[in-house]
C-alpha positions as CSV (number, residue, x, y, z in Angstrom):
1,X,14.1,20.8,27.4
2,X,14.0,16.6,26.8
3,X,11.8,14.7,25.3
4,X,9.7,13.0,27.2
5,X,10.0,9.4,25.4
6,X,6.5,7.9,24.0
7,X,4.7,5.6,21.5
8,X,3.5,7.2,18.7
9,X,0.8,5.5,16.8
10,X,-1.1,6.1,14.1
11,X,-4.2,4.4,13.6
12,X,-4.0,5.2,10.0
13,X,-2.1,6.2,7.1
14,X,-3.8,9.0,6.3
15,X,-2.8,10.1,10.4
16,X,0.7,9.6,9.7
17,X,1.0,11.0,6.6
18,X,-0.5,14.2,8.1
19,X,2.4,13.7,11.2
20,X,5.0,13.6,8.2
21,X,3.8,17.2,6.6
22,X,3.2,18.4,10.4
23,X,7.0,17.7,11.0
24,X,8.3,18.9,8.0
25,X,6.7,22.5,8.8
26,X,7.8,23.0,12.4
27,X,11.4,21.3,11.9
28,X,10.8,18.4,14.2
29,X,13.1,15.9,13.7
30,X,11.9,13.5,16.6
31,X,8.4,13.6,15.7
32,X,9.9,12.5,11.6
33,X,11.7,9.8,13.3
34,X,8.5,8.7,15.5
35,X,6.5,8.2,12.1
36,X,9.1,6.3,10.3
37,X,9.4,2.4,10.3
38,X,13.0,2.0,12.2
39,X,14.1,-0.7,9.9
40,X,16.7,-1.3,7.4
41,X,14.3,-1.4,4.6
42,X,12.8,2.3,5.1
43,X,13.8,4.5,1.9
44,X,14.0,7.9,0.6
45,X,14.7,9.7,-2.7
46,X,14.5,13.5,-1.9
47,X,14.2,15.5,-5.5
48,X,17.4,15.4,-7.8
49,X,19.0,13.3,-4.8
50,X,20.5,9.3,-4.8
51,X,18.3,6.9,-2.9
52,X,18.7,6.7,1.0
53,X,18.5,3.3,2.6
54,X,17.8,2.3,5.9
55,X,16.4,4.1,9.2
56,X,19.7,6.1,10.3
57,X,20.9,7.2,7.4
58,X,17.0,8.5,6.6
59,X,16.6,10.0,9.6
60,X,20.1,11.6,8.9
61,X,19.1,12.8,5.7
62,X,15.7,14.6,6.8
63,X,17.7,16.0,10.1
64,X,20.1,17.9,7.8
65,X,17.5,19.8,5.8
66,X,15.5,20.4,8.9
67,X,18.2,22.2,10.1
68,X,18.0,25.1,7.4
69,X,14.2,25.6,9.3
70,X,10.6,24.4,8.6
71,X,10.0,23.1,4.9
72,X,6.3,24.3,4.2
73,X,4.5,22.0,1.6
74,X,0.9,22.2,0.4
75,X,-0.6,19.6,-0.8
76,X,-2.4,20.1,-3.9
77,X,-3.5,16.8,-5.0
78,X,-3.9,13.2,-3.4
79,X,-4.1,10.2,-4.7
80,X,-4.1,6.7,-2.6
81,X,-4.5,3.1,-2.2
82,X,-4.7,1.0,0.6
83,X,-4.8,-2.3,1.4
84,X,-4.9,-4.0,5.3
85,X,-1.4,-3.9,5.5
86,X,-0.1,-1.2,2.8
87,X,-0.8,2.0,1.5
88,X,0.5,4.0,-1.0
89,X,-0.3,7.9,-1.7
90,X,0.9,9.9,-4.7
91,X,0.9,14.0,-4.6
92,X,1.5,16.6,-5.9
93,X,3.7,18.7,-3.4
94,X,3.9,23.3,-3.6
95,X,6.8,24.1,-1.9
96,X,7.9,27.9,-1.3
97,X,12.0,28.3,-1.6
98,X,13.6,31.5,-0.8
99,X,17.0,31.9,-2.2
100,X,18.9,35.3,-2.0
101,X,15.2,37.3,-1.5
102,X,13.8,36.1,-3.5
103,X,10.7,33.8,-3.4
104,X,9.8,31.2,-5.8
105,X,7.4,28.0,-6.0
106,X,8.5,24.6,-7.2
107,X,6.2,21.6,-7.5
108,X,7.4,18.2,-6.6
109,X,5.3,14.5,-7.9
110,X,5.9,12.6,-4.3
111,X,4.6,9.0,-3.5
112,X,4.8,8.2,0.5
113,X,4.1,4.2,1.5
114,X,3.3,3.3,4.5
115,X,3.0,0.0,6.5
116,X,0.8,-1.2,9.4
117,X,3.1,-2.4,12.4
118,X,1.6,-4.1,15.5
119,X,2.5,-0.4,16.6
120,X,0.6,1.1,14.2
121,X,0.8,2.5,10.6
122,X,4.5,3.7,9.9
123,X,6.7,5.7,6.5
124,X,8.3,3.0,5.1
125,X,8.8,5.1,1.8
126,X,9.2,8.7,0.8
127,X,10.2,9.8,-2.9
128,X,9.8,13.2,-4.4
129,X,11.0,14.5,-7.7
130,X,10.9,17.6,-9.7
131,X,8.1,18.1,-12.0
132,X,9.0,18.9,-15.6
133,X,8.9,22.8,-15.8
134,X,8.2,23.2,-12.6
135,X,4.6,22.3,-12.3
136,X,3.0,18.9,-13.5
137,X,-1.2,18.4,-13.8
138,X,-2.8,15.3,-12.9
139,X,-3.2,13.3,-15.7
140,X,-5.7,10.3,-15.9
141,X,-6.3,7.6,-18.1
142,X,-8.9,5.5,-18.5
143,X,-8.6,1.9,-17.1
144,X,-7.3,-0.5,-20.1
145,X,-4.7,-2.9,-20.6
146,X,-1.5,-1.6,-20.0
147,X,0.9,-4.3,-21.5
């Protein structure tokens, strides 16, 4: 059945971060594409993986591991910052893999950025990358000098 074509916008980053998970678990390429900024500067760096550039070849990129099925992530921690026009969140990602029966969990450190268009807040960013042994705790400094 098509598409019926629509705006999608997100009044917030937090909204279309949420759109981005929501896509990822029911395989849904066209609603990934909807969230993302359709410019030449949107980027992605999936785990282990070279960096991505631009809106097609993203899009491409997400499209063919969408089509192995839904990728389930839990979010176990958040982190963000915002300002009017940018935000940046930080998490840690659970994600459940089967391979050959058997199940296993991996943890990915992921940072999303997203931009506020006239047509709302887009993905301008995606990056993701294994955490050393698997799993990786928050872990927080306090505020000092850093150089």
């Amino acid at each position: 059945m098509p598409r019926l074509a629509r705006a999608v916008l997100f009044s917030s980053p937090e909204e279309c971060e949420q759109a981005f998970y929501e896509a990822l678990d029911g395989a849904d390429i066209e609603a990934l594409g909807d969230l993302l900024l359709q410019d030449d500067d949107v980027a992605c760096i999936h785990p282990g993986s070279a960096r991505i550039l631009g809106y097609p070849a993203v899009r491409a990129s997400w499209a063919a591991m969408l089509a192995a099925g839904p990728i389930r992530i839990r979010v176990l921690a958040r982190r963000s910052f915002e300002s009017p026009t940018l935000a940046v969140s930080t998490l840690i990602e659970e994600l459940v893999i089967l391979q050959g029966g058997a199940r296993q969990v991996v943890h990915v450190l992921a940072s999303n950025a997203y931009v506020k268009t006239p047509g709302g807040w887009k993905m301008v960013l995606h990056h993701g990358a294994p955490a050393p042994q698997g799993h990786m705790p928050d872990v927080e400094a306090p505020l000092a000098t850093v150089h």
